[in-house]
C-alpha positions in Angstrom: 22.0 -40.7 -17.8 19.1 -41.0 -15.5 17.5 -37.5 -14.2 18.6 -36.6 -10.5 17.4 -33.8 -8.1 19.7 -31.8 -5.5 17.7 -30.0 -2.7 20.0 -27.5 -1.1 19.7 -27.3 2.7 19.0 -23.6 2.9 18.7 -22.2 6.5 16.9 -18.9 7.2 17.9 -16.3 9.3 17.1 -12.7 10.3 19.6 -9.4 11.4 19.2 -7.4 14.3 20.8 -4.1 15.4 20.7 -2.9 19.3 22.6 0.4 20.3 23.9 0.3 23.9 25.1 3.5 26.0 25.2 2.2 29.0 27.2 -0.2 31.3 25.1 -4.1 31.6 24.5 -7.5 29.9 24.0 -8.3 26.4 22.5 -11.1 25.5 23.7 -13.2 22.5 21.1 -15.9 21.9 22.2 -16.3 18.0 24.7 -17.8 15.8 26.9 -15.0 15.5 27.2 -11.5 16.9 29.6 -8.4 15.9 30.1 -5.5 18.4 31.2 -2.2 16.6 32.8 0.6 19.4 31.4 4.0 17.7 31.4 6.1 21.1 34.6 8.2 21.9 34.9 6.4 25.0 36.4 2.9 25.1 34.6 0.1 26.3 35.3 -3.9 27.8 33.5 -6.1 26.7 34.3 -8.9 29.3 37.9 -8.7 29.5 38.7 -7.3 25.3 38.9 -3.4 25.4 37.6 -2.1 22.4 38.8 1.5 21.3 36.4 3.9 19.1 35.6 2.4 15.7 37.3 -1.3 17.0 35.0 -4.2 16.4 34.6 -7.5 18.2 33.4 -10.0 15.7 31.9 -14.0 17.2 30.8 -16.3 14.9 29.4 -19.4 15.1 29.1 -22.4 12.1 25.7 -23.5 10.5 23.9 -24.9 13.3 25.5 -23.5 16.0 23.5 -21.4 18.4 25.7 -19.0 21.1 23.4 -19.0 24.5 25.6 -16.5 27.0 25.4 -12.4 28.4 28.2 -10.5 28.0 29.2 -8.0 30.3 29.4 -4.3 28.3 31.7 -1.7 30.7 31.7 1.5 29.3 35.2 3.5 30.6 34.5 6.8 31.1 36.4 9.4 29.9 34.4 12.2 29.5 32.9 11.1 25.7 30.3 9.4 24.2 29.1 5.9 25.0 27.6 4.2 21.5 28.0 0.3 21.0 26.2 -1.2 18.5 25.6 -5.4 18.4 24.4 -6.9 15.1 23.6 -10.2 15.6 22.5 -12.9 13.2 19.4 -15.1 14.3 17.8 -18.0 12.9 14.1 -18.2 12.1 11.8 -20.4 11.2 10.9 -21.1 7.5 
């Protein structure tokens, strides 16, 4: 049996975190982002309403690279606005 080598075709990437409390765009520019609602008041993120503690989850598949703003709209209600985006970039090796 003659000796063979596999190279896996690993792909580096890095994590970010942004809190939002107001109304505007966010910007995607990654692979995948996931939007977590923790404010009491709800907010629409284009046209999906997300309630407190609701989560809007966009992935993408290896390779892929999502290049769009999203419109954030917080509904006021007298609460707290707190949206936080955690979205997954690739870097460079």
């Amino acid at each position: 049996m003659e000796n063979f080598e596999i190279k896996a075709g690993l792909i580096n990437y890095d994590v970010n975190f942004i809190v939002y409390d107001a109304n505007g765009f966010i910007t995607t520019d990654c692979n995948s982002i996931l939007l977590i609602n923790y404010g009491t008041n709800a907010v629409q993120i284009e046209s999906v309403v997300l309630q407190q503690n609701q989560s809007l989850n966009i992935e993408g598949n290896q390779g892929e690279f999502l290049q769009t703003r999203l419109l954030a709209t917080f509904i006021n209600t007298g609460g707290s606005n707190n949206l936080v985006s955690v979205k997954k970039n690739y870097v460079n090796a």
